[in-house]
C-alpha positions in Angstrom: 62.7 97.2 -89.8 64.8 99.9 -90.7 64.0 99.4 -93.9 60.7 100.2 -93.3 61.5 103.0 -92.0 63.6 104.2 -95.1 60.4 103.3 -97.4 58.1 105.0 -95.6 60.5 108.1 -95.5 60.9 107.9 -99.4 57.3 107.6 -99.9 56.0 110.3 -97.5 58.7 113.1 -97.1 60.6 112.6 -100.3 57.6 111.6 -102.5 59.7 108.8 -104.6 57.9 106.8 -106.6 57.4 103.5 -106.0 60.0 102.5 -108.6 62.1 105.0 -107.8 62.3 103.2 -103.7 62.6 100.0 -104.9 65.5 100.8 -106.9 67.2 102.7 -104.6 66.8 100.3 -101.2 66.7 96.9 -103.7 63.7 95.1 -103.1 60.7 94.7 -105.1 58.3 97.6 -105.9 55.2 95.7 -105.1 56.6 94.7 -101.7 57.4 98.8 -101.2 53.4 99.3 -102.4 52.2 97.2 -100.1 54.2 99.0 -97.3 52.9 102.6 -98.4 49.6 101.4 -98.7 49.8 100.4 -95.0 51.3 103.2 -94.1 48.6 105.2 -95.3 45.9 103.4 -93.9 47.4 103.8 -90.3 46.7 107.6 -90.8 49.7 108.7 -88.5 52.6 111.2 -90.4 56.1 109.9 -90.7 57.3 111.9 -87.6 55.6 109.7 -85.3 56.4 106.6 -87.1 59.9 107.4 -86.4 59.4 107.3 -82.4 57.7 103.8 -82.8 59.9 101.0 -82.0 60.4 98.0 -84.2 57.4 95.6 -82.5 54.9 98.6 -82.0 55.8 99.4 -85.7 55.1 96.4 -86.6 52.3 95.5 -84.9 50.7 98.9 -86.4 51.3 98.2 -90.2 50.2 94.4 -89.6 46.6 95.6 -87.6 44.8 96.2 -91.1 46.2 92.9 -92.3 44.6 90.7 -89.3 41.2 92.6 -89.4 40.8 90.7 -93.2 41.5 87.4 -91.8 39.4 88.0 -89.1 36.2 87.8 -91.6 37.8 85.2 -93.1 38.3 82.9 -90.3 35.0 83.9 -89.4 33.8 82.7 -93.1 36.5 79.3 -93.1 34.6 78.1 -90.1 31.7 78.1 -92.2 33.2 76.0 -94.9 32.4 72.4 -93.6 29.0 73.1 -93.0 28.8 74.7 -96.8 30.0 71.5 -98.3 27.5 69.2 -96.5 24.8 72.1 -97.4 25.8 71.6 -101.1 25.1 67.8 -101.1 21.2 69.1 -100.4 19.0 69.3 -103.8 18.2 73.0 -104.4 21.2 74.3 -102.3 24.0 76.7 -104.1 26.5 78.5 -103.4 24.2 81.5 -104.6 21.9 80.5 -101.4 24.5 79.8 -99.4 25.8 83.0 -100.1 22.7 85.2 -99.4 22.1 83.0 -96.1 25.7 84.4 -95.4 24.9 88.4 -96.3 22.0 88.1 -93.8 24.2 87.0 -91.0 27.1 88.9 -92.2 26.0 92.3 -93.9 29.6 93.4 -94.2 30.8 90.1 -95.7 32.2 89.2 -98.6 30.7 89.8 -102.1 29.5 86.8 -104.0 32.9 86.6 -106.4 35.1 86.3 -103.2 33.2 84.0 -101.4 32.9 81.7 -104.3 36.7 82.1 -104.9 37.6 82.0 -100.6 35.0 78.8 -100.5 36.6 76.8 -104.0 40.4 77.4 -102.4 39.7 76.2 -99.3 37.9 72.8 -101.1 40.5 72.3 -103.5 43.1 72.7 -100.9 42.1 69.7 -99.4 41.2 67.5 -102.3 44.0 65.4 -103.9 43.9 64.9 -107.6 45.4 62.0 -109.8 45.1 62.1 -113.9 43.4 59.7 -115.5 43.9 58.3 -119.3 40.6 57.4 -120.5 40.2 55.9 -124.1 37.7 57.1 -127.0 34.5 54.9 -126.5 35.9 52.5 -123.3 33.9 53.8 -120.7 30.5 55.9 -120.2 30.5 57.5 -116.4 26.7 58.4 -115.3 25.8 60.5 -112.0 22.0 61.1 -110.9 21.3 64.7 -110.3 18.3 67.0 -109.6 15.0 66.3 -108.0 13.0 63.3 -109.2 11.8 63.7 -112.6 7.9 63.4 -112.7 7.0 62.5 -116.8 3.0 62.7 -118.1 2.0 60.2 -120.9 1.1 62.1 -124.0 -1.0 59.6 -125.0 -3.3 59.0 -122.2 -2.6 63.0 -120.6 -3.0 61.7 -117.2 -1.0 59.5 -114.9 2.0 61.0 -113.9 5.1 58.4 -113.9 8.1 59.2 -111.2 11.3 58.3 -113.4 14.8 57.2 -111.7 14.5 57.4 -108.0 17.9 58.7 -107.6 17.2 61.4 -109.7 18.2 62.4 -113.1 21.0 60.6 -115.0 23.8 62.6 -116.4 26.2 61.3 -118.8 29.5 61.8 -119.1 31.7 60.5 -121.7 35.2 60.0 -120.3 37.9 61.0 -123.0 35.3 63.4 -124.7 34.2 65.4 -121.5 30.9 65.6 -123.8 27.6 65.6 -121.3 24.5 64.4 -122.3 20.9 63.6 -120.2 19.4 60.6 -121.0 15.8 59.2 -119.4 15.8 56.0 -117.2 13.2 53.8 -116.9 15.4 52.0 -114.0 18.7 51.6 -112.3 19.5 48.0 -114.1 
């Protein structure tokens, strides 16, 4: 704590740079950035940071820090409920997102909660590698809505095509998509 202290005397009275502290009290200049920055946001002049004791001081350059994972607890409890959303036709992250901003006005931007939302699903996904050789194996995956396909012949009569949607092909050592039409599942 002391150190602290000494970086935040640097910084303030002595107007080192942040180089310059790191150097001098050997630790890293992004940890003694971080500490500034705090400092500054806590708005009080070194002179009274000097009277704090070590747990108040503490618990004063921490208090910006918890407010952040406040809104993202607040978002992380959301993040179960996303996932089974996603599994819905027509439901994306996009409209998950603005369904988010209405609740939340001061929430996160679209780019963080994308990024907050793929952490926490990758976190808990495991992951193996897979050798796949040229031409083995073709994996297919319905997707969409129903696709509803006119004869051009006749013009009428509209024909519902695969009932789990439309296929999409996946060739495994290429990674080369394709979508294909279906007449059925067989």
């Amino acid at each position: 704590m002391e150190k602290l202290k000494e970086i935040i005397r640097l910084g303030s009275e002595l107007r080192l740079s942040n180089r310059a502290i790191a150097r001098a009290l050997k630790i890293s200049r992004p940890v003694v950035a971080q500490y500034l920055s705090d400092f500054i946001t806590t708005g009080l002049h070194y002179s009274e940071i000097m009277e704090l004791s070590h747990d108040d001081l503490l618990e004063l350059i921490s208090r910006n820090k918890r407010l952040g994972n406040q809104r993202y607890e607040v978002l992380s409890e959301r993040f179960k409920d996303y996932l089974k959303e996603l599994k819905r036709p027509g439901v994306t992250l996009q409209v998950l997102w603005e369904e988010y901003r209405q609740v939340y006005p001061d929430g996160y931007s679209y780019s963080q909660f994308c990024y907050h939302f793929q952490i926490w699903r990758n976190g808990s996904a495991l992951t193996m590698h897979i050798e796949h050789k040229a031409g083995d194996k073709m994996f297919v995956d319905f997707t969409g809505k129903k696709l509803t396909v006119i004869d051009p012949k006749t013009g009428g009569g509209s024909f519902r095509g695969h009932p789990w949607g439309q296929p999409t092909d996946l060739c495994g050592s290429l990674l080369y998509t394709t979508k294909s039409g279906l007449d059925s599942s067989q």
